[in-house]
Structures are given as C-alpha cells and as structure tokens.
C-alpha positions in Angstrom: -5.5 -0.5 13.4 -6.1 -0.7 9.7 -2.3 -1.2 9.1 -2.2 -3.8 12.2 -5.2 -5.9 10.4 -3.8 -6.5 7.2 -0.3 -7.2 8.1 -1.8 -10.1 10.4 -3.9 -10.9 7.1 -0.5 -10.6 5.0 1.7 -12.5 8.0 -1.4 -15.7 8.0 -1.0 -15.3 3.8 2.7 -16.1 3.8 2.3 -18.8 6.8 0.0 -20.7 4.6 2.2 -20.7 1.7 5.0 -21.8 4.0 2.9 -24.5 5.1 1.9 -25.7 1.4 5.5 -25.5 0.0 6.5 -27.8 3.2 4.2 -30.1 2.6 5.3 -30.3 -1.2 9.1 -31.3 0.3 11.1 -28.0 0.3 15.0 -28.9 0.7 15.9 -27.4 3.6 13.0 -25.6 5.7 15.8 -24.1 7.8 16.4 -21.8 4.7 12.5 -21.3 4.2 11.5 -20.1 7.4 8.4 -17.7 6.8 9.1 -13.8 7.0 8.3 -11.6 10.4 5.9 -9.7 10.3 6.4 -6.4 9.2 6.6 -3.2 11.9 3.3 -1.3 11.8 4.4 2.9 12.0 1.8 5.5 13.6 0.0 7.6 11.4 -0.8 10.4 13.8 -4.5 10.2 14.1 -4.4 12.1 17.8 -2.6 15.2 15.4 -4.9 14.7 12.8 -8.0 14.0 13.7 -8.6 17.8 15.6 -6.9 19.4 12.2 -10.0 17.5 10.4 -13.0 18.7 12.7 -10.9 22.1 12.4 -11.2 22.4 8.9 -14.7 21.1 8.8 -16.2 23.4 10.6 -15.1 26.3 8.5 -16.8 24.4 5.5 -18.8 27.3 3.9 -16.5 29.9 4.1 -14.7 31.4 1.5 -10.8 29.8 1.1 -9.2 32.8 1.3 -10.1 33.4 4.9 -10.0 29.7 6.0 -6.2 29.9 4.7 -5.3 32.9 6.7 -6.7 31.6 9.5 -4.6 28.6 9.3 -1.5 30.7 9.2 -2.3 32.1 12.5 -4.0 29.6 14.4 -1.4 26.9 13.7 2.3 27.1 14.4 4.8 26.8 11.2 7.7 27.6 12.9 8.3 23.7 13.7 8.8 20.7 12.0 5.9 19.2 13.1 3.1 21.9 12.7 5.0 22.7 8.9 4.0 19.0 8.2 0.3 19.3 9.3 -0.3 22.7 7.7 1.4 22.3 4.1 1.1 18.7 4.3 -2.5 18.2 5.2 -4.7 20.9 6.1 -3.5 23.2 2.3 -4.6 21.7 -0.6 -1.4 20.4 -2.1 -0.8 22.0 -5.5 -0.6 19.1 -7.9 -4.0 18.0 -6.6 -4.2 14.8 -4.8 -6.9 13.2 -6.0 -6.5 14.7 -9.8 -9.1 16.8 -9.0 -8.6 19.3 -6.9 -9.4 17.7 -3.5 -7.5 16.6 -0.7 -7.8 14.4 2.4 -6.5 15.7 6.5 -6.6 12.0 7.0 -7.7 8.8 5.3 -11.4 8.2 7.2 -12.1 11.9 7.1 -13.7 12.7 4.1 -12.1 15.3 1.8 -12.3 19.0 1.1 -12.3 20.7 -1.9 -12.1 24.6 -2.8 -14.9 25.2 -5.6 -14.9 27.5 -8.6 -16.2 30.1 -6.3 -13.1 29.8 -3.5 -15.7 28.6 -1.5 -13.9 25.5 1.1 -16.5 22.8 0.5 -16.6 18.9 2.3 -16.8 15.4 -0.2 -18.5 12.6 0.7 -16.5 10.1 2.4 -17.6 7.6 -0.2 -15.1 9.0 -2.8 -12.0 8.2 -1.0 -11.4 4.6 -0.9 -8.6 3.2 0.2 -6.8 3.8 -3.2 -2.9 3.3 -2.4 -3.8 -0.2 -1.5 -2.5 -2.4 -4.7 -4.1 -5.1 -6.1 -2.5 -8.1 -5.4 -2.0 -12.1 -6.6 -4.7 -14.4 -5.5 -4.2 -16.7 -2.8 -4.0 -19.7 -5.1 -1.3 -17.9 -6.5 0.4 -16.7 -3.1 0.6 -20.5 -1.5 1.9 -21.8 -4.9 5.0 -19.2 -4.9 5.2 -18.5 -1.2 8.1 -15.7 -1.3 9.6 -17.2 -4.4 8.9 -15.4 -8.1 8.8 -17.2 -11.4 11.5 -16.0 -13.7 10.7 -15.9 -17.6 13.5 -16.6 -19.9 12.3 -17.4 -24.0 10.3 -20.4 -23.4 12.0 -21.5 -19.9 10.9 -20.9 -16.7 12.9 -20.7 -13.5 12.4 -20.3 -9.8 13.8 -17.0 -8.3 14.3 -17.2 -5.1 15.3 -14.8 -1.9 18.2 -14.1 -1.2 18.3 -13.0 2.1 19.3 -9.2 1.8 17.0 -6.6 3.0 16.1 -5.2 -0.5 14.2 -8.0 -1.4 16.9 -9.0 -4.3 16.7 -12.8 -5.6 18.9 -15.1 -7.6 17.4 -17.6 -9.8 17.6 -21.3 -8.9 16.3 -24.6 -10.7 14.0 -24.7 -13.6 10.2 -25.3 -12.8 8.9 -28.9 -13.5 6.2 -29.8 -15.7 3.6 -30.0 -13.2 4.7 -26.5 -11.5 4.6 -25.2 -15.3 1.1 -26.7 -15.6 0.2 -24.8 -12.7 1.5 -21.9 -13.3 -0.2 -21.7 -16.7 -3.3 -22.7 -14.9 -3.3 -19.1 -12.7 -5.4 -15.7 -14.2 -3.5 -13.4 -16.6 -3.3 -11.4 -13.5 -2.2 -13.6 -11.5 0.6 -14.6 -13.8 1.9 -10.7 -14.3 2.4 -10.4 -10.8 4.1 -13.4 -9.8 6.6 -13.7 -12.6 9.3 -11.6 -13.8 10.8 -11.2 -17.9 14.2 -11.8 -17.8 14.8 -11.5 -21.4 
C-alpha cells in the first residue's frame, strides 16, 4: 500500500510538470507525453508478518536457542523458506542498521541480540523509512519535468530523454536566460539533484 501511495504521489508529480512545461510551449507534446506509472511488486507481508510475531514472542530468550529453533521450525530446504530464514528472521552479518539490529519487515519493529546473547525487541520508532531518498522540490520537479540540466564550464544545456529503458539522455538546446535565472534561483539542493557536470 505504502509503495501504491507514493507512486500515485510520484505519477500526479510528473503530471504537473507535464502540465507546466505545456503550458510554457513544449515543441511537440507528442514526444513529451508524461511517463506510466511505474508497476508496484509485493513485498510478502502474508510471509512475513507470522515470521515477525514468531520471532517476537521468543524476545527474552537467549539467541542461541531462538536460532536453533529456527533451523527446525522453518524449512531451508526451499528457495523460499532459505529467503525468510537467512534473509530476515538471522541477523545478517554486516549488521543492517550499523548496529547490530535487523528488521523481519519494515512496520515491525526490529530485534537486536545484546552483549548477553540475549534476543531483545527495538522500538519501532528507530526504523524510519530510511531507503527512501531525498528528493528535488516540487518547484524544482515542474521546472525540469523529466529533463535534467547538463553543466558544461559556464554553459548550461537541457538533457533530455531519450526514450530507452535505462533512463539514458542526450543533450539538446542551451537553456535561455530566464530558464538560467530560474535555475539559479532553486536551493543548493535542489540544484545538485537536477543537474548533471559534464566537464
């Protein structure tokens, strides 16, 4: 649902942009019709959600028995059950968080193994949604629409899509003086992310 939400949010985003550059006097819209929106994937919450209120309700007991009981409550020997034990109910070995702990799922909360081997619960509150990035302001999104600003010496040029399904673009006509204004007028922030150095 989470996924659903903000690609409608990202979809009504690009829209908008769409709109603005059309109202500026794009060339051709035909060329500039606004993206699909992008295919939303399962996440297995019905297979993860049990493993969760599983492993909470051996928080308390040592590690060392919560892990062999795992390994025979759970079945390894296919692809699927190898993926929820190793991938979500042991605490990976780099430590996902940096820390130590580890999430089953994202809206679970997270468990951690303390100095004693002891398997203990976090607080929700610590795991944000953190792979979410940061992105450009909506200023900055409806004055590029799917276009990026190129940055070449003291030039600036439009770089536009090309069409191909990795996202490549080619670089097309030099911004004008008021799009330069405007694009000088966006945050730091906003600048980094919607422009690329080309020299």
């Amino acid at each position: 649902r989470f996924e659903r939400r903000r690609s409608h949010g990202v979809e009504r985003m690009k829209e908008r942009a769409f709109l603005a550059r059309l109202g500026r006097g794009v060339d051709d819209p035909e060329l500039h019709e606004p993206e699909r929106r992008a295919k939303v994937y399962k996440h297995f919450y019905d297979k993860l959600a049990p493993a969760a209120r599983w492993l909470r309700k051996r928080a308390g007991q040592p590690w060392a028995e919560v892990e062999g009981e795992i390994l025979r409550t759970f079945d390894t020997r296919t692809l699927a059950g190898r993926h929820i034990v190793f991938g979500h109910l042991m605490p990976p070995q780099w430590g996902r968080f940096g820390d130590g702990s580890w999430v089953v799922r994202g809206s679970a909360g997270g468990f951690r193994v303390d100095d004693q081997g002891v398997l203990r619960v976090e607080p929700r509150k610590r795991y944000v949604c953190r792979w979410e990035p940061e992105g450009p302001s909506e200023d900055a999104l409806v004055f590029v629409g799917d276009r990026r600003i190129g940055l070449h010496a003291t030039r600036r040029y439009w770089l536009v899509p090309t069409g191909n399904p990795w996202g490549h673009r080619r670089q097309h006509h030099e911004l004008s003086r008021p799009e330069s204004r405007r694009f000088d007028g966006l945050s730091a922030a906003d600048r980094g992310f919607v422009s690329v150095r080309l020299s």
